[in-house]
C-alpha positions in Angstrom: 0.0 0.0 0.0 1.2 3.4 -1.2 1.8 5.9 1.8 -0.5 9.2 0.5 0.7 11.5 3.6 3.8 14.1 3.0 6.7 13.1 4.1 8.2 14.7 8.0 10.9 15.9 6.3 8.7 18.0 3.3 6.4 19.5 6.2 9.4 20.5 7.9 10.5 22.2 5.2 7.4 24.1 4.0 6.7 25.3 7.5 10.4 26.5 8.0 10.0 28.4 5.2 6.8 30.4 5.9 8.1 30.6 8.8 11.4 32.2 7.6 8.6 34.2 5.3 6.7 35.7 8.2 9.8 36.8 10.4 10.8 38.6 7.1 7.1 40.3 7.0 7.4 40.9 10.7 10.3 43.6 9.3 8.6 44.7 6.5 10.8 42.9 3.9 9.9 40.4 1.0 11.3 37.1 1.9 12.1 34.4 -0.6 9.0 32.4 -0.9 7.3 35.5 -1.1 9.6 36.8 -4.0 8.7 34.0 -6.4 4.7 34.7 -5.1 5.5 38.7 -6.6 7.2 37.0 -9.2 5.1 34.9 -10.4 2.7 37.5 -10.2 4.4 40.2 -11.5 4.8 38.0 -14.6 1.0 38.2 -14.7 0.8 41.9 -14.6 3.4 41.9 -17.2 1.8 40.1 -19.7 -1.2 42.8 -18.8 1.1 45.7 -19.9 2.3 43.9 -22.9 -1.3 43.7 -24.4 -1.5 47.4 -23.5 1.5 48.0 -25.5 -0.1 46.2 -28.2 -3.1 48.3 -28.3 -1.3 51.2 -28.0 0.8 50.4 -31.6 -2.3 48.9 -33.0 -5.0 51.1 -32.5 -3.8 53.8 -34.3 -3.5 52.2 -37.4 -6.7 50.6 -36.7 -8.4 54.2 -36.6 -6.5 55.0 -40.2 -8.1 51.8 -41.9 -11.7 53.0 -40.2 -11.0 56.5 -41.6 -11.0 58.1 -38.1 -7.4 59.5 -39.0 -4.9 59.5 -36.6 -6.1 63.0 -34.9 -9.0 60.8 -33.0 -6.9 58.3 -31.8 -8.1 58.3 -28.0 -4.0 58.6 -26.8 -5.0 59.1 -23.0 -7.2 56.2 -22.4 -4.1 54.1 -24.2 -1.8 55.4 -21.9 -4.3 54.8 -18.6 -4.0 51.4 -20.2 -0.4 51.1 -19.9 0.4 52.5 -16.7 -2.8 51.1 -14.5 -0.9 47.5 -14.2 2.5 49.2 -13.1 0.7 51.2 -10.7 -1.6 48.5 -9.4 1.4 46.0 -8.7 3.5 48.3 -6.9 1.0 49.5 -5.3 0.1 45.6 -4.3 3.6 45.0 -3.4 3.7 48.4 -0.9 0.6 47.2 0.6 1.7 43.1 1.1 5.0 44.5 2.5 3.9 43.2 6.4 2.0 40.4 5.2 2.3 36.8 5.4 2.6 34.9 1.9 -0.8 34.4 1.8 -1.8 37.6 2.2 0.5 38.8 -0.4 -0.9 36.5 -2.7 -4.8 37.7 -2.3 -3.2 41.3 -2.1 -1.8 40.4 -5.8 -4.9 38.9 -6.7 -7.4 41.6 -6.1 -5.0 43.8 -7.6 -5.3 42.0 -11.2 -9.0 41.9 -10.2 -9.2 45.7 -10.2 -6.9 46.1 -13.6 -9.2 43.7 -14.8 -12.3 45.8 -13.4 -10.3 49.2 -15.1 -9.5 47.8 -18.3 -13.3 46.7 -19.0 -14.0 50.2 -17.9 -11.8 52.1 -20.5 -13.1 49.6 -23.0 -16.5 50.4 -22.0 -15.4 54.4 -22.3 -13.8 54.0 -25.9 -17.1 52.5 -27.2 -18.9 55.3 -25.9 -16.8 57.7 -27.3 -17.0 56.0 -30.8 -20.3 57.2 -32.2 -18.9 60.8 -30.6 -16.0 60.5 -33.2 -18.1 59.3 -36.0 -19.9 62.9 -35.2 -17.2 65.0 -35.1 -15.6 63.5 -38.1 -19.0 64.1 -40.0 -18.7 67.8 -39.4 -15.6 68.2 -40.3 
């Protein structure tokens, strides 16, 4: 019969290091196990400021194949779109400072919850202003 608990010597080691963790929260530093947590993490908010990157090199040329012209390219709602991730992580990584691993973690994740939350709200905002464009283009 196959023995399904964790080994001693693995529990051992998983509590010594939150516990290492938390004495480095208790000081207000990032420990290791919490530095791959930000990380790993931070990779995630990465990959959300690369797509803003992209929409900020694509749209443009997307609004001179619509025949917007360049002059209504909305350039401040692609720019809220770049930095809202970098401020929402370092602003998650400020706050998880005195926190245990865990709560660094759910600090992280309601972070990306709120860029998520932001970016359908500029999304939302852009297809508002659309048929405002179309307008202003007409009386022109």
């Amino acid at each position: 019969m196959v023995d399904e608990t964790p080994s001693t010597d693995a529990k051992e080691v998983v509590e010594t290091a939150i516990a290492e963790d938390s004495a480095q929260a208790d000081k207000g530093r990032y420990g290791w196990l919490s530095t791959i947590v930000a990380g790993l993490f931070g990779l995630i908010y990465a990959y959300l400021v690369w797509q803003a990157i992209g929409n900020l090199v694509a749209l443009p040329a997307f609004y001179d194949q619509a025949g917007y012209g360049s002059a209504h390219v909305p350039w401040w709602l692609l720019w809220i779109g770049v930095v809202i991730p970098i401020a929402v992580f370092a602003l998650a990584f400020l706050v998880g400072r005195k926190r245990s691993v865990f709560g660094k973690a759910l600090i992280f994740v309601v972070g990306l919850a709120v860029t998520a939350g932001l970016g359908l709200g500029i999304i939302a905002l852009e297809s508002v202003m659309r048929p405002v464009l179309i307008i202003v283009q007409q009386s022109n």
